[in-house]
C-alpha positions in Angstrom: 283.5 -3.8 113.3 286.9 -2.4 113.5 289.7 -3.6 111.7 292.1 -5.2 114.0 295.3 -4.3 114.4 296.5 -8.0 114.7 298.8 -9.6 112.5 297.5 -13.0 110.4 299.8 -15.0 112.6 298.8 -12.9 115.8 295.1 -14.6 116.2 293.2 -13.4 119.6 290.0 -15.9 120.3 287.5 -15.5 122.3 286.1 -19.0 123.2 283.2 -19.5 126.3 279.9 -21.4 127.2 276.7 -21.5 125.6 273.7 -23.2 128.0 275.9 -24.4 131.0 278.0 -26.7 128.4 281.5 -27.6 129.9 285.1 -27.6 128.1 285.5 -23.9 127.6 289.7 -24.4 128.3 290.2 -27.4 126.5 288.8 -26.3 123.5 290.6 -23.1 123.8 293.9 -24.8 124.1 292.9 -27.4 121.3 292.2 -24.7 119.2 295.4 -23.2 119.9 297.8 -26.5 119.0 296.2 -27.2 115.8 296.4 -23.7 114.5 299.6 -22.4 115.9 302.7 -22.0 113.2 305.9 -23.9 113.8 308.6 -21.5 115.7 305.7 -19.7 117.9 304.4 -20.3 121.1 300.7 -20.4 121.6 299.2 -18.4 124.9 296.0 -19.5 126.5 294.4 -16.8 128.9 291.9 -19.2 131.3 289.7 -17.1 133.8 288.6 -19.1 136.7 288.1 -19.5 139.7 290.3 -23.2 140.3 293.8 -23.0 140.9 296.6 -22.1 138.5 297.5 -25.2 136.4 300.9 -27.1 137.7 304.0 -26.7 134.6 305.1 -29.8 133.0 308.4 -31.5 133.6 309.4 -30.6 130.1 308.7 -27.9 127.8 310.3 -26.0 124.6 312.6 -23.6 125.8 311.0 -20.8 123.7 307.9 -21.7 126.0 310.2 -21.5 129.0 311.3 -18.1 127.6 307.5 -17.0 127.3 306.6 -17.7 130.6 309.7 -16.0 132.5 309.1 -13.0 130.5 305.4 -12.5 131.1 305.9 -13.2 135.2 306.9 -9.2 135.4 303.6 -8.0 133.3 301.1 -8.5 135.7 301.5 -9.5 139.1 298.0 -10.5 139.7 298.2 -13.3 137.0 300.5 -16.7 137.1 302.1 -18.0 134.1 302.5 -21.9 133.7 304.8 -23.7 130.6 303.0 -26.5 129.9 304.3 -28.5 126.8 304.4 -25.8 123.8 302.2 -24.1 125.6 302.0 -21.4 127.9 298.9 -20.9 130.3 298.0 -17.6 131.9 295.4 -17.8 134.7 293.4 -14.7 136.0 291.8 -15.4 139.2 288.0 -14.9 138.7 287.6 -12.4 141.3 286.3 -8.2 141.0 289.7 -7.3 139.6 289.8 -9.9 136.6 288.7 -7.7 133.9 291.6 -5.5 135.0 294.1 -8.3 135.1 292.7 -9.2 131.8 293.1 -6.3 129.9 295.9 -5.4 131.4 297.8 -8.9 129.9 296.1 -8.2 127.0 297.5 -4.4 126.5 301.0 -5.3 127.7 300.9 -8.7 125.4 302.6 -6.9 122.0 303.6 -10.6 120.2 302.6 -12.2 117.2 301.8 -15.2 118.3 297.9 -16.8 118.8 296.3 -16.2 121.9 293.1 -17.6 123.2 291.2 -16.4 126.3 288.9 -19.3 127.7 285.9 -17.0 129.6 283.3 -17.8 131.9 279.7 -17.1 130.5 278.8 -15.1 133.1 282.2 -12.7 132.4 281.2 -12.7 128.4 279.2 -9.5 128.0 281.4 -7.6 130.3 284.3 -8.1 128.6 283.2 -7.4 125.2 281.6 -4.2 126.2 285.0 -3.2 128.6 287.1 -3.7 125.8 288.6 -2.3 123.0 291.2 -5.1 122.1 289.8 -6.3 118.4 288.8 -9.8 118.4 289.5 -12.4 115.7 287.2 -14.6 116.4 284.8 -15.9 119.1 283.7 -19.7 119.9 281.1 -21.1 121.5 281.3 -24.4 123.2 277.6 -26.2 123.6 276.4 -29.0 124.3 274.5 -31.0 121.2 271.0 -29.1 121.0 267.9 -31.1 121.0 265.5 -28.6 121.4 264.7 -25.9 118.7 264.9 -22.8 121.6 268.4 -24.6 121.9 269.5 -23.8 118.5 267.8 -20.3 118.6 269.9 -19.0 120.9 272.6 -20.0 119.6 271.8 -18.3 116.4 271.4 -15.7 118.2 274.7 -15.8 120.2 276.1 -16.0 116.9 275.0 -13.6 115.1 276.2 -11.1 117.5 279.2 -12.5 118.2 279.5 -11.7 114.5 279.2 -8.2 114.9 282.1 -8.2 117.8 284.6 -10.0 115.5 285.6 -11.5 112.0 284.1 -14.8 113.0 282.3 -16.3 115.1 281.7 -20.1 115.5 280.2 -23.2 117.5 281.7 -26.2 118.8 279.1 -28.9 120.0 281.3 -30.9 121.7 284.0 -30.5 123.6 287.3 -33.1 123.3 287.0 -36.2 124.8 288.7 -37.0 128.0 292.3 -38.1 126.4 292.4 -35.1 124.0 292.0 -32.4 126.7 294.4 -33.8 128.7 297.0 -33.8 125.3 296.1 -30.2 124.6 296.0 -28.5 128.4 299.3 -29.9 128.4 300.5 -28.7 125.1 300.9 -31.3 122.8 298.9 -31.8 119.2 296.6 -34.0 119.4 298.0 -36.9 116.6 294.8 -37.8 115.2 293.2 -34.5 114.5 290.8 -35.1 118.0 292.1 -32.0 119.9 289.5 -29.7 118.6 286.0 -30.2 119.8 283.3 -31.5 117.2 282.1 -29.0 114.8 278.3 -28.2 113.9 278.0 -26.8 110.6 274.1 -28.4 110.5 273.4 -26.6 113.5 274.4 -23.5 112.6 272.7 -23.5 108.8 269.6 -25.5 110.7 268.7 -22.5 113.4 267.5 -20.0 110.4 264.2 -23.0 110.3 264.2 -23.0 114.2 264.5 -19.5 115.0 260.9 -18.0 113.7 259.2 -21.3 115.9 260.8 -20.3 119.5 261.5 -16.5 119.2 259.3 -14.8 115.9 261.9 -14.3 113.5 263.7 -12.4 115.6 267.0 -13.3 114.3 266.1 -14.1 110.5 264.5 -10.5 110.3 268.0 -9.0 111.5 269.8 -11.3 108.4 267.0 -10.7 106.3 267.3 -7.3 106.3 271.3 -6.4 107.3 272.5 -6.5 103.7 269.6 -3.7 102.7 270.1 -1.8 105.7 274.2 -2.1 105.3 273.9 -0.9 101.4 271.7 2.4 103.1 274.2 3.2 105.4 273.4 4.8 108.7 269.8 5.6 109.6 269.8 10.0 109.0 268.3 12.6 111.0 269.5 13.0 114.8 265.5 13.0 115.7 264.7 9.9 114.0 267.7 8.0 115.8 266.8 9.2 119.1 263.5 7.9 118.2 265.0 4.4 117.1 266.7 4.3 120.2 263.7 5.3 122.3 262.0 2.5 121.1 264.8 0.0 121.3 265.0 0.9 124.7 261.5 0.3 126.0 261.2 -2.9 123.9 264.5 -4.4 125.4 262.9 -3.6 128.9 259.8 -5.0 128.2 261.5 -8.1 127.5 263.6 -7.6 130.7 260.2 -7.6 132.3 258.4 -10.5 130.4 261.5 -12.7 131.5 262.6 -11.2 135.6 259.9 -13.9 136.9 261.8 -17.2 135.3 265.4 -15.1 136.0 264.6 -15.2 139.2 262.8 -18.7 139.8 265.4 -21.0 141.6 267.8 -22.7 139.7 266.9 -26.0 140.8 263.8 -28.0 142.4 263.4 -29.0 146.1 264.8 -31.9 144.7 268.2 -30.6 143.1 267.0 -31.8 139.7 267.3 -28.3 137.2 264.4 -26.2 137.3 263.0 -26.0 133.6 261.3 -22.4 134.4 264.8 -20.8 135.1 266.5 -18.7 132.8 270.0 -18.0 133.1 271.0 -14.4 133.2 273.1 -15.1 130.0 270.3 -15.8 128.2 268.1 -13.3 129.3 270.3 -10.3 129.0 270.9 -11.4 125.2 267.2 -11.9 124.7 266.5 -8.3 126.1 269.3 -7.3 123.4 268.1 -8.9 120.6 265.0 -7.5 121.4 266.6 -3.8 121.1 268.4 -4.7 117.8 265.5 -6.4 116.2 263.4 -3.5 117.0 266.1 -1.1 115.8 266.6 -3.0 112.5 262.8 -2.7 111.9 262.6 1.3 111.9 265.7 1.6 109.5 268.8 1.1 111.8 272.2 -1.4 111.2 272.7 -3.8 113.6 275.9 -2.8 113.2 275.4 0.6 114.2 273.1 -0.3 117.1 275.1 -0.7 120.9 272.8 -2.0 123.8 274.9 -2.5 127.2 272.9 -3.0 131.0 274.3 -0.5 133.1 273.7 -2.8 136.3 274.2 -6.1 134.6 276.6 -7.0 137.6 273.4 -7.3 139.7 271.8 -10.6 139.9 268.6 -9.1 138.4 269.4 -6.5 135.6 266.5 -4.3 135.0 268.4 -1.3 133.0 268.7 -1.4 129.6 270.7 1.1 127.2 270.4 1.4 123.7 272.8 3.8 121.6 272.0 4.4 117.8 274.6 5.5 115.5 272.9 8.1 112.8 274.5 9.8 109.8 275.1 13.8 110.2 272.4 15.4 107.6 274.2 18.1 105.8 277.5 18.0 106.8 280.7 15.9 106.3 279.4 12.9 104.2 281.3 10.3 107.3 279.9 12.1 110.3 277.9 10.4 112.5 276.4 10.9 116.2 275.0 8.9 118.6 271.7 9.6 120.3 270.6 7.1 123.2 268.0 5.9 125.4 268.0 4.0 128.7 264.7 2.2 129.7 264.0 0.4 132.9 261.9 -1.8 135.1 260.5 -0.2 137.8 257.7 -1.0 140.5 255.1 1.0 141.6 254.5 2.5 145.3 250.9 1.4 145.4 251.6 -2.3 146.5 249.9 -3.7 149.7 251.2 -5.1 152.7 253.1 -8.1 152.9 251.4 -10.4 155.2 253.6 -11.6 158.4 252.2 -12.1 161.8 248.8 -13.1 162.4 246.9 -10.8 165.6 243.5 -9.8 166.2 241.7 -12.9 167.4 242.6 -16.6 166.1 246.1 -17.8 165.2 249.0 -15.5 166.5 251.9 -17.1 165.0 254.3 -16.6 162.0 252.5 -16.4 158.7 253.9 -18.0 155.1 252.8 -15.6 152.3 251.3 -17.1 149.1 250.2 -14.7 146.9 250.2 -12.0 148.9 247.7 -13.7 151.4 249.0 -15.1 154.8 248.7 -19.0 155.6 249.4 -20.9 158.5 253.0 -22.4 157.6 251.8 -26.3 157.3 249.0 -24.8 155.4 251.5 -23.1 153.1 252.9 -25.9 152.4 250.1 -28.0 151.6 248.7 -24.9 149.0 252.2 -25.2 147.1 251.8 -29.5 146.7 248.2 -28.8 145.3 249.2 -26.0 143.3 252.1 -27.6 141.6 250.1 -30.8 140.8 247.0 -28.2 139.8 249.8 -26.8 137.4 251.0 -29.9 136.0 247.1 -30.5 134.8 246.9 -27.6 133.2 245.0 -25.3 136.1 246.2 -22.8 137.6 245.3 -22.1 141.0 244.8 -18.2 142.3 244.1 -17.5 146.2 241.7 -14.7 146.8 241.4 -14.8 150.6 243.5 -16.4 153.3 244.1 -15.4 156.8 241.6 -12.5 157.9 241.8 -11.1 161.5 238.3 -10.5 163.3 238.7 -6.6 162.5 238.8 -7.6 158.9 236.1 -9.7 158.9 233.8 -7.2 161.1 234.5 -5.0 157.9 233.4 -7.4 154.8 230.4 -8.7 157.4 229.0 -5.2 157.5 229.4 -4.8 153.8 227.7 -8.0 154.0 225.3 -8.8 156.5 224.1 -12.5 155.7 225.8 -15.2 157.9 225.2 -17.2 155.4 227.8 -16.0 153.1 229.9 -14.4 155.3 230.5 -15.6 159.2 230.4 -13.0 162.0 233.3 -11.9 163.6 234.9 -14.3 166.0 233.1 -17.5 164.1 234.9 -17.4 160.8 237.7 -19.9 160.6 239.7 -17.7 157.8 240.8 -16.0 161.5 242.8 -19.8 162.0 245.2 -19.2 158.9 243.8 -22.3 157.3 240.9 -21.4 155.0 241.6 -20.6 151.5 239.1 -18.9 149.4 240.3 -20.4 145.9 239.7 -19.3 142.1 239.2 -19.2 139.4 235.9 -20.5 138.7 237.7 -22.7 136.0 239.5 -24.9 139.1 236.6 -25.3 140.5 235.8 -29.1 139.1 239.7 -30.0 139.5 239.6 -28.9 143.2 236.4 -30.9 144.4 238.3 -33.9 142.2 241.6 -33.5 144.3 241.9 -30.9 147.1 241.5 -34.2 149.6 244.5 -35.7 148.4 246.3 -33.0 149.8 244.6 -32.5 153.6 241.9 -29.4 152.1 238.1 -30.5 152.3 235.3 -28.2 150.9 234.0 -26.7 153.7 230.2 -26.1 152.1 228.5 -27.7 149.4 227.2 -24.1 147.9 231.0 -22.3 147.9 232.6 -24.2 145.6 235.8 -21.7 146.0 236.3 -22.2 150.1 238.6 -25.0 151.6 239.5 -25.7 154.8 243.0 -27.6 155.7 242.1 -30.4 157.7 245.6 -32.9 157.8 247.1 -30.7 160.3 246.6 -29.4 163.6 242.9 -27.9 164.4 242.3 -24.4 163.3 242.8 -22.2 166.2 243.7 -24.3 168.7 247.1 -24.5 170.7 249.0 -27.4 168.5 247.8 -25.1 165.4 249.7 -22.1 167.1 252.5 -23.9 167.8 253.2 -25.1 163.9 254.2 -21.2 163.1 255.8 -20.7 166.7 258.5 -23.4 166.6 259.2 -26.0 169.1 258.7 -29.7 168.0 257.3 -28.1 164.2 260.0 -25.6 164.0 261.0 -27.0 160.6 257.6 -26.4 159.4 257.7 -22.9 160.2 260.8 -22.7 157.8 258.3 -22.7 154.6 257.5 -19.2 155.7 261.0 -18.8 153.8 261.9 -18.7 150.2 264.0 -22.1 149.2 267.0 -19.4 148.3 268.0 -18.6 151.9 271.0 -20.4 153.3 270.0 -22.9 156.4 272.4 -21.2 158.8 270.6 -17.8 158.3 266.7 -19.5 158.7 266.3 -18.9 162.0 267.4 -15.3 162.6 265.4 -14.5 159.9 262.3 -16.1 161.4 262.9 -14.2 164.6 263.6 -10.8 163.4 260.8 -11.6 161.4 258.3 -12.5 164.7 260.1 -10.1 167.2 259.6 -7.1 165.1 256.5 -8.2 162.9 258.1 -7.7 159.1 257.5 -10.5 156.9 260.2 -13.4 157.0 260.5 -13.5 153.0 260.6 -9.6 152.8 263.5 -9.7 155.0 265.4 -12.8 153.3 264.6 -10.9 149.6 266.5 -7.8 151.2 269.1 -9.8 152.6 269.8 -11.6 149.3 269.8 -8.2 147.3 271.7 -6.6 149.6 275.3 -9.0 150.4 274.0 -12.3 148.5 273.8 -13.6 152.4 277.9 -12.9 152.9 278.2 -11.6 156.4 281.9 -10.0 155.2 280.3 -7.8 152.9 281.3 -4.2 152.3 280.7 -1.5 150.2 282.5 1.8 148.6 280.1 3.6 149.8 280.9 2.3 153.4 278.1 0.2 154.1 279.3 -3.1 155.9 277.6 -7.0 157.0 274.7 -9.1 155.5 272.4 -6.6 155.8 274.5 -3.2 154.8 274.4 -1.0 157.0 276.3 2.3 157.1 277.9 3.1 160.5 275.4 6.1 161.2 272.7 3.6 161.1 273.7 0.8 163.1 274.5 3.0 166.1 270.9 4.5 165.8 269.5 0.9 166.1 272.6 -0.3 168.6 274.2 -2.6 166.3 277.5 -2.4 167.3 279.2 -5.3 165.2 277.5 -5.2 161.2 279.7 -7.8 160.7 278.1 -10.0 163.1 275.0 -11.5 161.0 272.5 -12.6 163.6 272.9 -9.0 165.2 272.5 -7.5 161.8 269.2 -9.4 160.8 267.7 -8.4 164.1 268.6 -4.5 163.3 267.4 -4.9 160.0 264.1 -6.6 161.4 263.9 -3.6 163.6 264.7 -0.8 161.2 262.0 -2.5 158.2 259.4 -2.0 161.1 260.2 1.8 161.6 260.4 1.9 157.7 256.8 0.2 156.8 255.3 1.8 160.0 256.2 5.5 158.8 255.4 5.2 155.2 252.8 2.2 154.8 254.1 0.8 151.7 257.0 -2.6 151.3 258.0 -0.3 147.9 258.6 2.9 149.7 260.3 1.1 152.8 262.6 -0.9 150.8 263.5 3.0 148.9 263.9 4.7 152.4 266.4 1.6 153.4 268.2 2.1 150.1 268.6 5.7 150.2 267.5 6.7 153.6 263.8 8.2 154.5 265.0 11.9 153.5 265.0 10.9 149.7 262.0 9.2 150.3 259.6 11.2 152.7 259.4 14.8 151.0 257.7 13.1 147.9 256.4 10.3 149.4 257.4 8.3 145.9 260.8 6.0 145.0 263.5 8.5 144.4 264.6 8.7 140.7 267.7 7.5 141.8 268.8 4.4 139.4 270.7 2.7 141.9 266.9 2.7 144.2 264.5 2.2 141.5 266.7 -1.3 140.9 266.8 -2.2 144.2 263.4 -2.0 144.7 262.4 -3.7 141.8 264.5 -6.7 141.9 263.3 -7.5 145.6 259.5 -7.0 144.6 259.7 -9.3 141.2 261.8 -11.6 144.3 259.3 -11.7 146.3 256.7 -12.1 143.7 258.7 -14.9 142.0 258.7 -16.8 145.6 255.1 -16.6 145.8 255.2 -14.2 148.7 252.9 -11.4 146.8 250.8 -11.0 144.0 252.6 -10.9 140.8 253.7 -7.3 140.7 252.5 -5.3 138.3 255.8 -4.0 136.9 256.3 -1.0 135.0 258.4 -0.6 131.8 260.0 3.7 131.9 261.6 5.6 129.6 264.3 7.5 132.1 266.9 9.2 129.6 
């Protein structure tokens, strides 16, 4: 760590969020009236996205004097006396890191400062800047779980190897006491600062080895050794170290992108206990990297992991940098040699399942699994799964709709009626037959598929069910649950949960009109803008669905801006895309960096800004239950 330049009296604290917990400015500004000197005014630095805080009726006049002189610093930031006080507030927007540091560099006072930062703006301050730190606090909520108390050991421990201290607060003030310190006045009764947890913090060396195998005791256990050794020596057995870092950090990246990317919440807005925020599973992927580097001979301390597209909502880049001593030469040389691993996808992934044709149902299909299902059907699968779950089975789907061309193929491979029905006879061509697995479900399904509308079709396939609550299989009310009209809010489940209501229905008909799968296109959309029809780009791509200017013309969009225009241009141009190179991976590559990158190698470009894309929309679209589980790949790229 380097020393900081800060006077004793000139304290700059870092204080945000650990696990969702609120309180992050009053604890700041609690800290900041017990600790502050007589004679000097305390500055708190709160990034958010509320409104700046209203001045009180009375403050010091050296407060007063603070404020007026910071106005002229930065323009971007409003100043507020409040008591002995003074609050600065940075609009959480793209710019704030710039606002920030720009304060921050332009500051050049003694007196304490604290900047109260949301979690998700943590990591990239810390690795954007080079103002020295005196201390860092996280505010959490009281732990009762032992993962609880992992992470925050593990929070911790790096935050200990950003500045001289680091710390926890389990509690933020009461009501009464925020109030008192937001408006810059001591609390009287020593109840401005938030509760303390020393038994936390000397508690999570016990809890650490249950939830994440010693990750964090091994970096303790062995820091003082490695610290005594110095730097690890040899440039090749650094680059090594950091090779290895690398890959492990993705694997982790990969291990966690299916609960990153699981909805925050349930269908019934209660939290979603398979989520993982990306807070903790950017520092999980680190850990990883440092726990690694620490076991072939490294300092944590001389060990720097960043995510080069940790903006995005799905990181899948990791880089790890590995300071090593020079062999030979000046005794306090040192280089860095580094490594960036990734998460890629491969090009070999089948279809994605969309509109039923070729005898049978014809309407819209919901993808499970990679398999296509009548909408109500879909629906049904995901009740019976999720109870399936919750008694310990786990429910696979090995076949689902099959069009008479399909099954003309598996009844020539096949020839006995039966086991397999003849083309034109088999009801798998309805969208409401499931072929189920594994052999271990088998007792739990004849048990309970009936509470949910399925019903074993024969007595000697113990794997096939037919859905029986709905509509008839192929008949015109079963068409007409994917096709709208009176069941058009059936027809929705063809969607992920994650798309905005407004934006269902163009989706669905881009999705029929030009035969690409609803999810795929939703997936995009949400990787693409986050569903903001305003969106634009440096790069001069513009709407919900980001097109360049070029483009749209070619497909007559003439307003990107306007989002039911642009989802029916993107419906249009996935169709081109998946008709000319067979493959959701390789469309979704030609989309992102147009079909020239793509089409000479017939492979995702090794452009990083592609390879993420496409990743992050396939582990989507896998984490929705619209395909298969991809089978992701971990790469070394540099």
């Amino acid at each position: 760590m380097n020393e900081t330049g800060n006077t004793p009296g000139n304290r700059l604290t870092l204080v945000t969020s650990l696990g969702g917990a609120s309180g992050v400015a009053p604890v700041a500004a609690a800290l900041l009236m017990e600790e502050t000197a007589a004679g000097k005014t305390p500055l708190l630095v709160e990034v958010t996205d509320d409104q700046p805080r209203s001045a009180t009726l009375v403050s010091p006049t050296e407060t007063k004097a603070l404020e007026a002189s910071l106005r002229d610093l930065v323009s971007e930031v409003a100043f507020r006396a409040r008591g002995s006080l003074c609050i600065a507030t940075v609009v959480d927007d793209e710019s704030a890191m710039n606002s920030l540091h720009a304060l921050l560099d332009g500051l050049g006072r003694e007196a304490p400062v604290a900047i109260a930062l949301p979690p998700d703006r943590y990591r990239e301050f810390v690795e954007s800047s080079d103002t020295a730190l005196d201390r860092i606090v996280f505010v959490a909520d009281p732990p009762d779980r032992a993962g609880d108390r992992a992470l925050a050991e593990l929070a911790l421990g790096e935050a200990r190897e950003l500045a001289r201290t680091a710390e926890l607060v389990s509690a933020a003030p009461g009501r009464l006491a925020s109030r008192r310190a937001l408006a810059g006045r001591r609390s009287s009764q020593g109840q401005g600062r938030g509760r303390r947890a020393p038994d936390l913090v000397a508690e999570s060396g016990q809890a650490t080895p249950l939830v994440l195998g010693a990750v964090f005791v091994l970096i303790l256990g062995t820091i003082a050794l490695v610290a005594i050794a110095g730097a690890i020596t040899g440039k090749a057995r650094a680059q090594s170290v950091a090779d290895l870092s690398a890959l492990s950090s993705a694997r982790s990246m990969k291990n966690d992108l299916p609960r990153l990317l699981a909805p925050p919440t349930l269908p019934n807005g209660a939290p979603n206990p398979a989520h993982m925020s990306k807070f903790e599973y950017l520092m999980r992927a680190r850990l990883t990297a440092v726990r690694i580097a620490v076991k072939n001979g490294a300092s944590p301390l001389r060990v720097a992991v960043r995510f080069p597209d940790s903006i995005s909502f799905a990181p899948v880049t990791t880089r790890v940098t590995v300071r090593s001593r020079v062999v030979g030469g000046d005794p306090g040389k040192t280089t860095d040699d580094w490594a960036e691993a990734r998460v890629g996808a491969p090009i070999s992934m089948g279809s994605v399942p969309s509109m039923a044709s070729g005898g049978g149902y014809s309407g819209p299909l919901a993808e499970r699994q990679g398999k296509g299902l009548r909408p109500d059907v879909a629906a049904a699968f995901d009740q019976m799964a999720l109870a399936a779950s919750a008694a310990g089975v786990t429910l696979s789907i090995t076949s689902a709709f099959r069009s008479d061309a399909e099954q003309a193929a598996l009844f020539a491979a096949n020839p006995d009626p039966t086991w397999v029905a003849r083309p034109g006879t088999s009801l798998h061509r309805c969208a409401t037959e499931l072929d189920l697995g594994p052999s271990a479900a088998y007792g739990w399904l004849a048990a309970n598929a009936s509470r949910f509308g399925f019903t074993q079709r024969y007595s000697w396939e113990a794997w096939h069910y037919g859905f029986v609550a709905g509509p008839a299989p192929c008949s015109e009310a079963g068409n007409s649950v994917g096709a709208g009209g009176s069941s058009e809010s059936v027809s929705a489940t063809a969607l992920p949960s994650f798309v905005p209501a407004k934006y269902r229905k163009p989706i669905l008909a881009s999705a029929m009109k030009w035969g690409v799968s609803a999810a795929l296109l939703a997936a995009q959309l949400y990787a693409e803008s986050n569903f903001d029809p305003n969106a634009g780009s440096s790069a001069g791509a513009q709407g919900i669905a980001q097109f360049i200017p070029s483009t749209a013309a070619a497909y007559g969009l003439s307003n990107p801006f306007d989002p039911v225009e642009s989802i029916d241009a993107q419906g249009h141009l996935m169709s081109d895309l998946l008709k000319q190179f067979g493959s959701p991976a390789l469309a979704l590559a030609a989309y992102n960096a147009g079909p020239g990158a793509v089409a000479p190698c017939n492979c995702i470009p090794s452009y990083p800004e592609t390879q993420a894309y496409v990743a992050k929309i396939l582990a989507l679209l896998g984490g929705v239950g619209a395909i298969s589980p991809m089978p992701m790949e971990v790469e070394l790229v540099k």
